[in-house]
C-alpha positions as CSV (number, residue, x, y, z in Angstrom):
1,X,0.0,0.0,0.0
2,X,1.3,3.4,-1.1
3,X,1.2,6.6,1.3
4,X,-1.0,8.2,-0.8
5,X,-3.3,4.9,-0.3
6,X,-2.8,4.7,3.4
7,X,-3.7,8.9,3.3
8,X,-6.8,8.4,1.7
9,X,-7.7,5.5,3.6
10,X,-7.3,7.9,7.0
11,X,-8.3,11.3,5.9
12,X,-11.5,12.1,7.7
13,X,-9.8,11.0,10.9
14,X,-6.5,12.8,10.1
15,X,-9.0,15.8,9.2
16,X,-11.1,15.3,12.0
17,X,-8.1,15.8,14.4
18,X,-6.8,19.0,12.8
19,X,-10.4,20.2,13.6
20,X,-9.7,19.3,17.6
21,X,-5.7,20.3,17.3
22,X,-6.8,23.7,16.3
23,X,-8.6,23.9,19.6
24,X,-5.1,23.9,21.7
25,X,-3.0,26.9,21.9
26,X,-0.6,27.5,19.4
27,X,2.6,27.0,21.9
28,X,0.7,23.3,23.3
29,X,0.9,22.2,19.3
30,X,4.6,23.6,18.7
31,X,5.3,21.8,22.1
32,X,3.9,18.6,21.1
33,X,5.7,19.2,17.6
34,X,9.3,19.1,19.3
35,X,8.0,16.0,21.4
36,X,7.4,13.7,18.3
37,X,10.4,15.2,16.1
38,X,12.7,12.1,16.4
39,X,10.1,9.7,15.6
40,X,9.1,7.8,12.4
41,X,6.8,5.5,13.1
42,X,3.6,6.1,11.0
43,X,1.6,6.9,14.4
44,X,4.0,10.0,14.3
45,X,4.1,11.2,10.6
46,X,0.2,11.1,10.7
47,X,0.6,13.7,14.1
48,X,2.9,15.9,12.5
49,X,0.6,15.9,9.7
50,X,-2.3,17.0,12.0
51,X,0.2,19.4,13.8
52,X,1.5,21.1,10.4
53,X,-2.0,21.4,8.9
54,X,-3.4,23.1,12.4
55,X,-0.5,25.5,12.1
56,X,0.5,26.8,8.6
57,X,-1.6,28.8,6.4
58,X,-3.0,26.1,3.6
59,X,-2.1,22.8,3.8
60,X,-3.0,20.2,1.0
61,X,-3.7,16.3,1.5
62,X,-0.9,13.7,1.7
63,X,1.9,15.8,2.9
64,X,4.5,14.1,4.8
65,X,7.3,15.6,7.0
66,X,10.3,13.4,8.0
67,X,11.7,12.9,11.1
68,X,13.8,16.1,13.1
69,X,12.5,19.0,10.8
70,X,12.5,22.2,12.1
71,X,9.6,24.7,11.0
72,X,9.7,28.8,11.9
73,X,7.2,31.0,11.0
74,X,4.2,28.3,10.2
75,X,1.7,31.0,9.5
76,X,3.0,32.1,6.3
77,X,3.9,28.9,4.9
78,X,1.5,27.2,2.0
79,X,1.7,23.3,1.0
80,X,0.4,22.0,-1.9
81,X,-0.6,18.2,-1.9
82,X,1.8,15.1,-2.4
83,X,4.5,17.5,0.1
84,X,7.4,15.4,1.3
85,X,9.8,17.2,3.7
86,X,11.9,14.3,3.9
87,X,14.4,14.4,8.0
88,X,16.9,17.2,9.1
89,X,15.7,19.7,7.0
90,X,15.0,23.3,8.2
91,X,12.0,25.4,7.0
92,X,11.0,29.1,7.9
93,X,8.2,31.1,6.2
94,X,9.3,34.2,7.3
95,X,9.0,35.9,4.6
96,X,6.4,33.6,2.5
97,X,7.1,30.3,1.7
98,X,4.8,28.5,-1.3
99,X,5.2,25.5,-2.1
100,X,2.6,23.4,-4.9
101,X,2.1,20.0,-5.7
102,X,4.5,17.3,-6.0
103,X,7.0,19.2,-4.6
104,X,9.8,16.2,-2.9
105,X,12.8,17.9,-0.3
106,X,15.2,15.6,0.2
107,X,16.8,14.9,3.7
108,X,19.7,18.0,5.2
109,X,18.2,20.4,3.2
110,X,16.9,24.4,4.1
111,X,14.9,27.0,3.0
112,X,15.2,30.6,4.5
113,X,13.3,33.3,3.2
114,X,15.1,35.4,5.2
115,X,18.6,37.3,5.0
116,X,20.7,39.4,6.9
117,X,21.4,43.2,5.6
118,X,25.2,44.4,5.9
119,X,24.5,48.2,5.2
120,X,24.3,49.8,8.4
121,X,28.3,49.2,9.6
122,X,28.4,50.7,12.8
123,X,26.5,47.7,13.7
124,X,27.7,43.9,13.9
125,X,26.0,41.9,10.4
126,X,23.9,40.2,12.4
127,X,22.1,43.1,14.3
128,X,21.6,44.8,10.5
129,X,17.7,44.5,9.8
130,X,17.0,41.5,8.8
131,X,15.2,41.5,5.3
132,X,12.5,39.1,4.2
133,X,12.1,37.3,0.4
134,X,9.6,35.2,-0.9
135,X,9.9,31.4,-1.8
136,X,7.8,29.3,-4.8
137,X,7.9,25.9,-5.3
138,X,6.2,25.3,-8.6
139,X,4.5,21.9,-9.4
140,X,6.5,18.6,-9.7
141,X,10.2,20.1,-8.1
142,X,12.1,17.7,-6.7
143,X,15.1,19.5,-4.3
144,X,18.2,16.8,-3.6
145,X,19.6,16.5,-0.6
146,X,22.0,19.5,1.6
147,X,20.5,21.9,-0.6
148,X,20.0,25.1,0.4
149,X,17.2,27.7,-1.2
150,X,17.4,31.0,-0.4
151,X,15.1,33.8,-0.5
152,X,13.4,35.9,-2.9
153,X,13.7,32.8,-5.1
154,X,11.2,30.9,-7.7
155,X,11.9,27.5,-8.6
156,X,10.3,26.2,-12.3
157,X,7.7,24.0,-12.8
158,X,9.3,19.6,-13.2
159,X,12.6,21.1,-12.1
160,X,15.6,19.4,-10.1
161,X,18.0,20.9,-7.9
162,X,20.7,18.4,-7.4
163,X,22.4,17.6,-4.0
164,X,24.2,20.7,-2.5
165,X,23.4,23.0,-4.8
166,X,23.1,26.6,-3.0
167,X,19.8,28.6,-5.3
168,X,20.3,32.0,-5.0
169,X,18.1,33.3,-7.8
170,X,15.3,31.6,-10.1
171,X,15.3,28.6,-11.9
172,X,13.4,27.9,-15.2
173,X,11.0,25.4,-15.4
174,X,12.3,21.8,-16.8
175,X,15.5,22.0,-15.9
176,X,18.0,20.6,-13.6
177,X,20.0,23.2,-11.5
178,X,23.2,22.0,-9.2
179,X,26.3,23.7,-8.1
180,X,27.3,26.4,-5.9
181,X,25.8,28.9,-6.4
182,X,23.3,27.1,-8.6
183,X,23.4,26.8,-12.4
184,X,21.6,25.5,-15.2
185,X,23.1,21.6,-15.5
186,X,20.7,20.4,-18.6
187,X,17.2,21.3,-19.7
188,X,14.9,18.3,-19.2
C-alpha cells in the first residue's frame, strides 16, 4: 500500500483531528511538535501531519514531513498536496514560503526566506535588519539532498536541484540546476 493509499484511507480522521488540534493553543501544538520530532513510526508522521495542517496557512492532502525538521514562521507557509519534507531539514516562512504539488525535499536540506542586511556598519552583520524574500515551489520540483534555497527565489515548474546546490536566484521550469551557487546543468 502506497502513502498516498494509506492517506486516503485515514483522511476524515487525520482531518477530524486538525479540527480538535486547532482547539489547543498555538505553543501546546509547537510543544507537542518538538515532542514527536525524532520519531518515524507512521503513528507520528500522521501527528505531524495534524500538527502542520493546524499551524500553517494552507495545507493540501498527503503531505508528509520526515523525522527532526525544524519549522519557523508556520503562518506564512503554504503546501500543496503530495509535500514530502523528507528528515533534518530546516523550514521558515518568514518571509512567505509557497510551495505546490509534488513538490519532494530531500533529507539535510533548508529554506530561509530570510537574509541578513550588511549596510548599516556601525552595527555587527547580524544586528543589520533582517530583510524578508519570498519562496515558490512550482509543481513537480524535486530539491536533492544539503540543498539550500534562499530567499526571494522561484523555482520552475518539473525542475531538479541536485544535491548541494546553493539557489540564490530563479530557476526555469524543466530544468535541472546544481552547483554552488546554482546553475543550469541540462534542460529536461
Amino acid at each position: 500500500m502506497t502513502g498516498r493509499d494509506k492517506f486516503k484511507k485515514t483522511s476524515k480522521i487525520l482531518n477530524a483531528m486538525v479540527i480538535v488540534c486547532k482547539l489547543l493553543p498555538k505553543f501546546i501544538r509547537i510543544f507537542i511538535w518538538d515532542l514527536i520530532r525524532p520519531f518515524s513510526q507512521l503513528i507520528f508522521i500522521g501527528m505531524r501531519y495534524v500538527i502542520l495542517k493546524s499551524l500553517i496557512k494552507n495545507c493540501g492532502n498527503n503531505t508528509r514531513i520526515g523525522t527532526n525538521v525544524t519549522i519557523l514562521n508556520w503562518d506564512k507557509i503554504t503546501l500543496g498536496s503530495n509535500v514530502s519534507i523528507h528528515d533534518n531539514c530546516y523550514i521558515d516562512g518568514a518571509g512567505g514560503l509557497f510551495m505546490e504539488n509534488n513538490v519532494s525535499i530531500a533529507h539535510n536540506s533548508s529554506i530561509l526566506t530570510t537574509n541578513h542586511s550588511w549596510n548599516d556598519l556601525s552595527l555587527p552583520i547580524k544586528y543589520n535588519p533582517v530583510v524578508y524574500g519570498k519562496v515558490i515551489l512550482r509543481n513537480d520540483v524535486w530539491v536533492g539532498c544539503g540543498c539550500r534555497i534562499l530567499s526571494n527565489v522561484e523555482i520552475g515548474r518539473r525542475s531538479i536541484i541536485a544535491a548541494g546546490a546553493v539557489v540564490n536566484k530563479g530557476v526555469a521550469s524543466h530544468t535541472i540546476y546544481g552547483g554552488v551557487p546554482a546553475k543550469l546543468i541540462k534542460d529536461l
